[in-house]
C-alpha positions, 0 to 999 in steps of 0.5 A: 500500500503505497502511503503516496496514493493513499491520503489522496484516495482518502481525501477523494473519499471524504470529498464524493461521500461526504464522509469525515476523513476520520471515518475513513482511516478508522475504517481501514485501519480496522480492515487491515488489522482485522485481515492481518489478525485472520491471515496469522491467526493473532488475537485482539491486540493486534491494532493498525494505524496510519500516520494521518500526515505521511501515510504509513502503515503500521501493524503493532500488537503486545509484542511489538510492531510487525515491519512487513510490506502490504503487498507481501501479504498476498492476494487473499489478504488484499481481497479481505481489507478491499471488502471490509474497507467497502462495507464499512465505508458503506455503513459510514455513508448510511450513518451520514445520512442517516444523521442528515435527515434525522435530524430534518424530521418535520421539515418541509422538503421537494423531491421529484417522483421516481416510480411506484414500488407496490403501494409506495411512491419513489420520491427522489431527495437528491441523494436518497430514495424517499417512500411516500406509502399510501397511508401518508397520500391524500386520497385522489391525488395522482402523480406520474414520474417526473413531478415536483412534489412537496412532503414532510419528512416523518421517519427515518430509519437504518436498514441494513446498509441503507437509509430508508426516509418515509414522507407524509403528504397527509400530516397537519405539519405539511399545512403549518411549514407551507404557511411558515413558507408563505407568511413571514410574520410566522417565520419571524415568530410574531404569529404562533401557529398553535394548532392544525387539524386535517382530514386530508384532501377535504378540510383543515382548521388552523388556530393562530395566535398573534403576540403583537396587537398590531398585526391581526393574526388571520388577516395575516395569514389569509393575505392581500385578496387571499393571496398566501391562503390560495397558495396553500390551497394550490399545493394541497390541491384544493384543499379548504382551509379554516384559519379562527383565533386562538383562546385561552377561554374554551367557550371563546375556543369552541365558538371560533372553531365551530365557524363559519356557524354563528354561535352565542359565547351563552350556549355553550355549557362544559362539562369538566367531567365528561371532558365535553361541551354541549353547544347550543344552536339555532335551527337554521345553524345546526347543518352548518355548525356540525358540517357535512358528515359531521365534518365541522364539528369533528375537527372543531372537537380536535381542534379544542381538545374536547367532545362537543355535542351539537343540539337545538334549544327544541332538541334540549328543552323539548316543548319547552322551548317552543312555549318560551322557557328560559334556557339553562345549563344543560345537565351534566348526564345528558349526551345526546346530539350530534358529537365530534367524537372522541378528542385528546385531552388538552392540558388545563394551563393549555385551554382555560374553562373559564368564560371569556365575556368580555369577547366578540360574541361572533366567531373569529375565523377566515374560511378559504374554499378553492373555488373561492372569488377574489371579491370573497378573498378581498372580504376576507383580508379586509374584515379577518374575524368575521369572514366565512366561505 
């Protein structure tokens, strides 16, 4: 092994692979030491190391050092450090990877379609083969070799001498990087993005919170004439996007989340032990409130944290409320109406229970729909907290 030709193909390797040159003579060194151990039969202590300056070779045990020519080892020994060195090279590529996109876990990223394997779609990242299962596809969507796509990163995992990176088109981080794209105020941190619920392909609401008074978090996020809310919207491909105003009051909360419904901050009655929420409705609002097969609500629910049923003062009070009884706080046992279904618990210095009146009693919330005007986009930049689609 010629110590001339040897620290420029290291540094070639460091270069191509983007491996440290540490790595590299680590690796060599073991694979030398561990055909010279095979080929005398020598134990453990048997060490090679190279002069990381000149590119000697030194083969050393307990005993003292070995002074022998590389070459005088043979062919057998030569092919022996060759498939080591490869293999470990191999390994510390994978690692470099592996650490690269480990770490990207949760970011936005492009890659270009490859092919299909199985149910699995091939996206190029560049330097390695992402899986986009069907799982993580949004339903209906299409794509063909060659095409730009855009995914979150979910998973990164060590298969043999591989890194295998799965991708997600249906996760609600998707919705929150794009909009980190699209809105500065969010990548500046002046606009937080406290939570994002989809059923992909169809809805998704987004809750927002501002920490400066000045900026108005939805206007915001909906831009001038939708501009930033359509360009989401485009990349998802359609998909309706909800954006209402975060509070720390779950009335205030569940009001804002159950938009574009109009709901009183006085109808809606939690039940800390249930973990629930009755909403009182009108008639003409209860369709729009629990939303195509319960869509609304559903997401609403999620998006609080807490089962919300959704009922009419004639559901509830029965004939009462025809005869004009007053309303009043709905029992603790009742479970009736029509409910988002099961929902994570929120920690409680998360979402507060305590009665926000002092609020606007119309829902804050910008709803965007593909199929949207720009008269209606400009209506909704305008006047933020009580636009609707």
């Amino acid at each position: 092994m010629n110590p001339e030709q040897l620290l420029p193909t290291i540094d070639a390797l460091h270069a191509m692979k983007n491996i440290p040159r540490e790595v590299i003579f680590r690796a060599l060194e073991e694979s030398i030491a561990a055909a010279v151990r095979k080929r005398f039969g020598e134990g453990e202590d048997l060490v090679c190391k190279i002069d990381r300056e000149t590119g000697e070779v030194a083969i050393e045990d307990d005993e003292g050092v070995y002074e022998f020519e590389m070459s005088e080892l043979g062919r057998i020994v030569a092919q022996t450090v060759k498939q080591g060195f490869t293999q470990r090279v191999r390994e510390a590529e994978r690692d470099v990877f592996y650490d690269k996109y480990e770490a990207r876990v949760g970011q936005l990223i492009s890659g270009e379609v490859q092919r299909y394997e199985g149910q699995d779609l091939v996206v190029s990242l560049g330097d390695v083969e992402a899986h986009l299962t069907r799982e993580d596809r949004v339903r209906g969507e299409t794509y063909a070799p060659g095409d730009r796509i855009r995914v979150i990163i979910v998973e990164v995992s060590k298969e043999g001498s591989r890194v295998k990176v799965y991708v997600s088109r249906t996760h609600p981080d998707l919705v929150r990087r794009l909009f980190e794209l699209e809105v500065p105020e969010i990548a500046d941190q002046i606009i937080e993005i406290k939570r994002v619920v989809r059923e992909p392909g169809y809805r998704t609401k987004m809750a927002v919170l501002s920490s400066d008074p000045k900026i108005d978090a939805i206007g915001a996020c909906v831009g001038v004439r939708g501009s930033r809310i359509k360009a989401v919207i485009d990349e998802l491909r359609g998909e309706r996007i909800d954006i209402i105003r975060w509070s720390d009051s779950l009335e205030t909360l569940v009001m804002n989340g159950l938009g574009p419904a109009k709901i009183h901050l006085d109808n809606i009655y939690p039940n800390v032990e249930k973990h629930s929420v009755t909403v009182l409705v009108d008639e003409e609002q209860q369709s729009l409130a629990i939303g195509k097969r319960g869509q609304n609500v559903r997401l609403a629910s999620r998006l609080c944290g807490w089962d919300i049923d959704i009922k009419t003062r004639e559901e509830y009070f029965g004939d009462d409320a025809a005869s004009g009884a007053p309303s009043g706080q709905p029992n603790e046992g009742d479970s009736g109406g029509d409910s988002g279904g099961d929902a994570p618990e929120v920690p409680a210095d998360d979402v507060g229970t305590e009665s926000a009146a002092d609020e606007s009693e119309a829902p804050e919330t910008a709803s965007a729909e593909p199929e949207a005007s720009e008269a209606q986009s400009s209506e909704a930049d305008s006047s933020p907290q009580s636009a609707g689609s």
